[in-house]
C-alpha positions, 0 to 999 in steps of 0.5 A: 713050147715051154711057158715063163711064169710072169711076176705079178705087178706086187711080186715084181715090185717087191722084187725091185725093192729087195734088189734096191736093199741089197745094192744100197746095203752092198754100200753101206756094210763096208768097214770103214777104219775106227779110231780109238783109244779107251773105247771098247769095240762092238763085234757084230755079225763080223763088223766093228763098231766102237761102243762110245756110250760105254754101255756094251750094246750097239746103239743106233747113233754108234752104228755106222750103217744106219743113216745120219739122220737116225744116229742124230735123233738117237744121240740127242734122245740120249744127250743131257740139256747140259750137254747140249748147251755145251755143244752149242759154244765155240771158244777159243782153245789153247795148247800148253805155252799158248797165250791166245788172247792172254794180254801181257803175256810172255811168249813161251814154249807152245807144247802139244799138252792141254792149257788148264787155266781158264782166260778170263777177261774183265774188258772187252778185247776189242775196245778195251772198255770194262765188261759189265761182267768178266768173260771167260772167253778160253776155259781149261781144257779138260774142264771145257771138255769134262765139266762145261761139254764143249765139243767145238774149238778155235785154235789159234795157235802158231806152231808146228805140224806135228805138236798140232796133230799130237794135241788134236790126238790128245783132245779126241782121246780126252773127249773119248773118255766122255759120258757119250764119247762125241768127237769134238771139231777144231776150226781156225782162221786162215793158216796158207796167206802171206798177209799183213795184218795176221791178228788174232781173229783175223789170219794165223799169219805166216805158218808151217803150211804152204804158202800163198797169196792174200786173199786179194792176190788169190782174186787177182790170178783170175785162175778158177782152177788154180784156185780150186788146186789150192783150196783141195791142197790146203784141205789135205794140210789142215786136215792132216793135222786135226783142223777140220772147219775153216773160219774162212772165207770171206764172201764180203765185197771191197766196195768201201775202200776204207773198210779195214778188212779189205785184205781178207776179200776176193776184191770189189766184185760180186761176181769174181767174189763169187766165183772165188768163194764157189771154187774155194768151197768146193775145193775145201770141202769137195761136192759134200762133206766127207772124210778128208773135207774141211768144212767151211764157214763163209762170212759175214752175212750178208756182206761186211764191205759197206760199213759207214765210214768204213769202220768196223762194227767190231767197235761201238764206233762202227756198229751200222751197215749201211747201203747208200747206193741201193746195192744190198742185193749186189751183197748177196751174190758171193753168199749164194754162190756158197750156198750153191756149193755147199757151205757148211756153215754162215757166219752173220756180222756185227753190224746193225743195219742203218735202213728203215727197212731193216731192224737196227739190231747186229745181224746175229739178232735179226730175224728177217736176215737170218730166219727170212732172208738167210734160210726161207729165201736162200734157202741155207740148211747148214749151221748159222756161227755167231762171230765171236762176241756178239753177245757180250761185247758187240751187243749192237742194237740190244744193248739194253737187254740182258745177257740172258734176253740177248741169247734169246734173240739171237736163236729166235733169230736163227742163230745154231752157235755162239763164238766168244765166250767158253762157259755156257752157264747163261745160255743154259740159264736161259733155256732153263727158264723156258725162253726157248724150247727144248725143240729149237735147241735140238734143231740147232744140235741137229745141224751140229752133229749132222757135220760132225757124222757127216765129216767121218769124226764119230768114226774116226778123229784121229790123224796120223802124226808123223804123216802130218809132218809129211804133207804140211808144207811139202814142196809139190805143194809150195810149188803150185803156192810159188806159181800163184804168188806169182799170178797175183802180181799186176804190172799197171804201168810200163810207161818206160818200157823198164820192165821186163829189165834187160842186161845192160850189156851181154857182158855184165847183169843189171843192177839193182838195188832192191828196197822195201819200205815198211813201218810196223812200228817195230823196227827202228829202220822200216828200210830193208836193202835186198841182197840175196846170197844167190846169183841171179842170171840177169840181175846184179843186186847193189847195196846203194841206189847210186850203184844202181841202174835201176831201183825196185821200192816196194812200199807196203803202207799198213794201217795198223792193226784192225783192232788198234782202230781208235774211232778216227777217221780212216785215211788211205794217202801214203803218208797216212799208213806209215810211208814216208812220202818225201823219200820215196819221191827222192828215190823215185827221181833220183834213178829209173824205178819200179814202184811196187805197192803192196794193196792191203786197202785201196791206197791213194797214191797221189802223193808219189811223184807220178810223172816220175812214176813211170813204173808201177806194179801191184802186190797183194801179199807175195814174196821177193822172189815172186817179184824180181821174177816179174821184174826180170821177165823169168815170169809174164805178169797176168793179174789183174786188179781185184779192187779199183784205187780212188784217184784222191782222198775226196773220192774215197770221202764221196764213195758209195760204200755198197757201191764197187769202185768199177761202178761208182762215178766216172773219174772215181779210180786211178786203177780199175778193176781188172787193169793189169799189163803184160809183156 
């Protein structure tokens, strides 16, 4: 009988540990594909690697093999203290021709060439009151990149698919040239809505990229999936131009209708919200950060829905949050469903707290939100982002500290980079005195580069331009964009039962007249008549009501812009935000018609004739055609309000402003959240 030698319990051991490293190493030894431009490749045992510190050996954070925690405690052993200051700044970055900022400024040729003039601005670009000391909130680039080491951008530029990748090419190669050769990450605000206000700061508008509802419209589908198809479409465009972390999304709830950033909410309910934001996360950046991830920066901890009188802490005159219905964990429901996901990053609002529980300081200064709340009990690991300004201009609750005192407060607080400004002498300064330690800074850098590797950026920056003109917009995209436009839409009356409308005989179509009412303050006539050079099948559109068998008015009230808020009392009537009260009720009685309104905020339509109106239908950002596909049945309506409307004025003054709509006293809502019809 033949005998089989037994591993001893040790030999056996090590022999699990071998097979264990060999598998692990069968992983990790694949080449992946370098992007390079002056670098020089490092052959070593038949693998390539780019020698980025320009010194002609391999080191640790340039070997793609080893984990990321070593390459990141190898490249801040190397890092400068100056280097590591710059890389804690976000600021603005303009192309050649862009003016981001710039005030009266002519609008000129955006090219994919660098902007080289540094912004400095003497006031404040939000209240337009002088700055103690000016602020160079853009640096030139070669400058920003060579001289102060930033590797971190907001790009706000407006522009086609191919100069944006062409310029994200020649900032990577720029920053190749550099002592370390570390890539730099380009973020923006959101590029895929059809919104209303599209400040800078807030939304790049109407853009190149596929086109989809507001943020509302996304919430108001109530499609988990559709929503999730969205987020990994818009991930594949942004990322093919070089724009790899999003200033987005919002996680704030709309539970204070005057609150002038409604439209970049998922609505009033924490539990929609969170769902929303869960599934944007996960599509934008995947079940964790790679390659083809953008990663996110979920905003405004821990909630910017329920500011006092519903001004923004932008503006003195808005500063304090406050929780006037003992709502402030509601607040935090979307923040943890974004942790959940993953969120690369947090992004803390202005606002100080008005609780006498809480230190009234603006949330980038408060410890026990960031450091305690934020990170101890949430459990957040990724990178907190000031918003932009907090230290120079929105200074809430620390005004009486110096610039240098404020950044010190701010990363004891938890803080890991700073949005606004573009020259890091203060912050620098600030260290150099040893009021923070070297270590708290390397926490920080930790963070940075952990997305940097983790996005592929050391390995590869660069993208491929002519594919990027490809993939920005493309029709397979648009279409799932033209489904959600139309998901977004909620029919709240039908009274009439006009909708869906019918041909009036079979011998000939409906008639329609077809008007949008909207003010910019642009336009002398804010009246827009429809008349599409295409034939419809079921709808013949006139150029006069009286024509008409029926009208469709679609209203879209506007505020103004957020940052033309002067400090006065915000009222959402109609008549208020640029409609024009008298001759909507004039079209209203003067034939059957659809009342379309375009839901920026929760507007108080009591003004409309509403026994006339029997015919109302909600927008949050969509299109003409979106619409008449409602109107005329082509498309069911399915959505569903993501807000609740105060019936009158005295509702929105008696409102809860931590308290959503849905749960405020009875008779509070005209609509509710969740109405919506079909057919």
């Amino acid at each position: 009988m033949k005998s089989t030698k037994l591993l001893s319990t040790p030999s056996l051991l090590l022999g699990v540990l071998l097979f264990a490293s060999n598998a692990v190493w069968a992983q990790i030894k694949t080449q992946p594909s370098l992007g390079y431009r002056s670098a020089k490749l490092l052959t070593v045992n038949g693998l390539q690697f780019k020698d980025l510190n320009k010194n002609g050996k391999l080191d640790k954070y340039e070997d793609w093999r080893l984990s990321n925690e070593v390459r990141i405690n190898d490249l801040i052993s190397q890092m400068t203290m100056e280097e590591k200051i710059g890389f804690m700044i976000i600021s603005t970055t303009r192309l050649k021709g862009d003016q981001a900022f710039q005030a009266n400024a002519t609008r000129g040729e955006i090219t994919s060439d660098f902007n080289e003039e540094d912004l400095v601005q003497p006031n404040n670009m939000f209240t337009r009151k002088p700055l103690p000391t000016p602020m160079m909130s853009a640096a030139g680039t070669t400058k920003g990149v060579m001289n102060f080491h930033l590797r971190h951008f907001i790009l706000r530029a407006n522009t086609s698919a191919k100069i944006m990748a062409d310029w994200a090419n020649n900032l990577q190669a720029l920053c190749e040239t550099s002592r370390l050769g570390i890539p730099a990450i380009v973020a923006s605000n959101p590029r895929n809505h059809v919104t209303i206000d599209a400040s800078v700061g807030l939304s790049v508008g109407t853009t190149v990229f596929s086109k989809w509802p507001g943020e509302l419209g996304m919430a108001a589908m109530r499609d988990l999936k559709l929503t999730r198809e969205f987020a990994e479409i818009a991930a594949q465009e942004w990322s093919a131009v070089g724009l790899r972390k999003g200033y987005m999304y919002m996680a704030d709830l709309a539970t204070e209708p005057r609150w002038q950033r409604v439209e970049g909410t998922f609505g009033e309910d924490a539990d929609l919200s969170a769902n929303m934001i869960r599934e944007i996360v996960l599509g934008f950046q995947g079940t964790k950060l790679g390659k083809n991830s953008v990663a996110m920066t979920t905003k405004h901890f821990p909630g910017g829905g329920p500011q006092v009188d519903g001004q923004d802490s932008h503006f003195e005159w808005g500063k304090f949050a406050h929780y006037p219905g003992g709502m402030f964990e509601y607040h935090l429901k979307p923040f943890k469903a974004a942790i959940e996901a993953g969120t690369s990053s947090i992004m803390p609002y202005y606002s100080a707290p008005k609780d006498k529980n809480m230190e009234a300081v603006g949330f980038s200064y408060n410890k026990a939100i960031i450091n305690d709340l934020l990170r101890k009990k949430l459990g957040f690991k990724g990178i907190i982002n000031s918003d932009t300004g907090p230290i120079d201009m929105m200074p809430w609750g620390v005004e009486n500290l110096t610039i240098i005192e404020r950044y010190q407060k701010a990363i004891d607080a938890g803080v890991d980079i700073f949005s606004g400004g573009a020259d890091p002498a203060i912050l620098l300064e600030t260290v150099k005195k040893g009021l923070v330690k070297e270590e708290r800074i390397n926490e920080s850098i930790s963070r940075l580069l952990k997305e940097k590797f983790e996005l592929g950026l050391f390995e590869n920056p660069y993208v491929d331009t002519e594919a990027a003109s490809k993939i920005v917009g493309n029709a397979e995209f648009q279409k799932k964009g033209d489904l959600a436009l139309r998901k977004s839409i909620v029919l709240l009356r039908n009274d009439a039962k006009l909708l869906p409308l019918k041909a009036q005989t079979t011998a000939r179509h409906t008639k329609v007249y077809f008007e949008t009412y909207y003010n910019n303050g642009r336009t002398p006539n804010p009246v827009t008549v429809y008349k599409p050079t295409s034939t419809h099948p079921t709808i013949e559109f006139v150029a006069t009501k009286d024509e008409a068998d029926a009208v469709l008015l679609w209203l879209i009230p506007s505020g103004g812009s957020l940052f033309s808020s002067a400090g006065k009392p915000i009222e959402l009537s109609l008549s208020k935000n640029k409609i024009d009260v008298a001759h909507v009720n004039e079209l209203i009685k003067s034939k059957p018609t659809i009342v379309a309104i375009n839901y920026t905020s929760p507007w108080v339509i009591n003004e409309l004739d509403m026994d006339n109106t029997k015919t109302v239908l909600a927008t949050f950002g969509t299109t003409p055609d979106a619409l008449i596909d409602i109107i005329s049945g082509a498309f069911k309506p399915t959505g569903k309000m993501p807000f609740s409307t105060p019936i009158s004025e005295q509702a929105v003054v008696e409102n809860k402003s931590d308290v959503p709509g849905h749960l405020e006293n009875k008779g509070y809502a005209l609509f509710k959240f969740g109405d919506g019809l079909s057919y």
